[in-house]
C-alpha positions as CSV (number, residue, x, y, z in Angstrom):
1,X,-35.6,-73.6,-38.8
2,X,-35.3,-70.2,-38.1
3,X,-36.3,-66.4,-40.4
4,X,-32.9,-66.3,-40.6
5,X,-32.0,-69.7,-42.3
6,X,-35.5,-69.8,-44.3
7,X,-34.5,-66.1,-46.1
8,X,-30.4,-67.7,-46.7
9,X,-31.4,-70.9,-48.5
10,X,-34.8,-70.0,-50.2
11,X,-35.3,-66.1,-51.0
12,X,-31.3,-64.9,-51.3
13,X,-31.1,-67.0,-54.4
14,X,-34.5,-65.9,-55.5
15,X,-33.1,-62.3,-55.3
16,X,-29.9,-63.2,-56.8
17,X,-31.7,-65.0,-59.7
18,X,-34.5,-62.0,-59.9
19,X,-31.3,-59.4,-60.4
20,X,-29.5,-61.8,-62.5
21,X,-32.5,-61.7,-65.0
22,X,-32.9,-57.8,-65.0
23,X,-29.2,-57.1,-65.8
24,X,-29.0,-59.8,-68.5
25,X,-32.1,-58.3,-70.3
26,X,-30.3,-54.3,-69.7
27,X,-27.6,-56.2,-72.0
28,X,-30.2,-57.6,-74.4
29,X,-31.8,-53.9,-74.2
30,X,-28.4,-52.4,-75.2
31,X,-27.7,-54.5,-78.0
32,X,-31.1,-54.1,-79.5
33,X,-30.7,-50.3,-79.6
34,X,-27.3,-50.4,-80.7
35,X,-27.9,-52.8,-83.4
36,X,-31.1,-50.8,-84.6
37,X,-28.7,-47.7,-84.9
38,X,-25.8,-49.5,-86.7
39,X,-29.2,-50.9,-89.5
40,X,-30.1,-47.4,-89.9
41,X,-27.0,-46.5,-90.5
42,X,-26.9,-49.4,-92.8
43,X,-30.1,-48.5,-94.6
44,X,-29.3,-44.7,-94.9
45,X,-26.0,-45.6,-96.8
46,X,-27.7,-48.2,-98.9
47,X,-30.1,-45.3,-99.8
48,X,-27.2,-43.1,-101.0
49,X,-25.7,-45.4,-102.8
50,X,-29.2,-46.8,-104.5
51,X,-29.2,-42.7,-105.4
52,X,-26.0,-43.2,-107.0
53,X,-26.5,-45.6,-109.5
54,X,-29.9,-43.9,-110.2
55,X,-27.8,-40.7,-111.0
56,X,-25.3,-42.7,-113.6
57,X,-27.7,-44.1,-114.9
58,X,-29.4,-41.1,-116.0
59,X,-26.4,-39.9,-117.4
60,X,-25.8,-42.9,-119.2
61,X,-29.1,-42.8,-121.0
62,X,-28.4,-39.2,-122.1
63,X,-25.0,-40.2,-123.5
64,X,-26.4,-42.7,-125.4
65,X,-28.7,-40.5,-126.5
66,X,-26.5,-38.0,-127.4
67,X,-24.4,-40.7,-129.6
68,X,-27.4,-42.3,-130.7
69,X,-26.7,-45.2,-129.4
């Protein structure tokens, strides 16, 4: 068996495998970061709207307490 036929049927698979596995985890990579944006986007909203209802509900309390409710 020569270099030649050693490298085809053992290492060219290895190599394909080896460069399968780093693009696949690039993809993995990707979707983390993009899915840690789209929570903080998430979490910045929830915030505002958390703020929100805060807000009305401070108005609220001073309605009532105008009314003397």
């Amino acid at each position: 068996m020569s270099n030649a036929q050693f490298f085809t049927a053992l290492c060219l698979p290895l190599v394909v495998i080896l460069v399968g596995f780093y693009f696949q985890n690039t993809g993995i990579r990707d979707l983390r970061s993009d899915m840690n944006l789209r929570f903080s986007r998430f979490d910045e909203k929830f915030d505002n709207l958390t703020s929100k209802v805060v807000d009305i509900d401070n108005r609220l309390i001073r309605v009532e307490e105008r009314l003397k409710l």
